[in-house]
N, C-alpha and C positions, 0 to 999 in steps of 0.2 A: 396511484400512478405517480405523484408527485414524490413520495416517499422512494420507488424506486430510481427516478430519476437523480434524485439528491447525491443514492447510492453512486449510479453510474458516474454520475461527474467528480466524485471522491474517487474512486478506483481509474477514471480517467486521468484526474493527476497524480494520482498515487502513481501512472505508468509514466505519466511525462518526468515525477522526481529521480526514479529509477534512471529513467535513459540521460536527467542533468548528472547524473552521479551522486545523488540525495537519497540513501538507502533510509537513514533513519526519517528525513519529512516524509515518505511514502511510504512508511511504517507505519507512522502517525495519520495520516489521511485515510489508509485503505482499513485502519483497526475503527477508524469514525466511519468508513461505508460498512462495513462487516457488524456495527453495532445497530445502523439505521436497518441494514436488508442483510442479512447474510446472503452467501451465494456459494459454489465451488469455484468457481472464477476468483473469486474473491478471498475464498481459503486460502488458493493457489498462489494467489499474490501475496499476501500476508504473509504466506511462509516463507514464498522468495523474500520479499522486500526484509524478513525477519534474517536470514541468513546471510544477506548481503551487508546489513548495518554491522552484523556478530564480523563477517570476515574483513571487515572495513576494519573495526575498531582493534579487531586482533593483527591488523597488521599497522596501527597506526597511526591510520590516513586522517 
């Protein structure tokens, strides 16, 4: 249980980074939940949070 929980509060701020406009910290966060638990919630986010830092960095910001 603890394990899971660990996960959930990683992909909990993995979602608060995204909404500060921090693609790449909650790349980094939700890739340390997806290592403790994987999950599809959790895939899902990853890939966002992985296409958000690519379209960040490709446009500069």
């Amino acid at each position: 249980m603890t394990i899971a929980v660990e996960a959930w509060r990683l992909r909990e701020a993995a979602r608060g980074a995204i909404v500060a406009g921090e693609p790449r910290r909650a790349f980094d966060l939700v890739s340390e939940a997806q290592e403790t638990q994987a999950t599809p919630a959790g895939g899902a986010l990853l890939r966002l949070s992985a296409w958000l830092a690519a379209s960040r960095d490709a446009s500069g910001q």
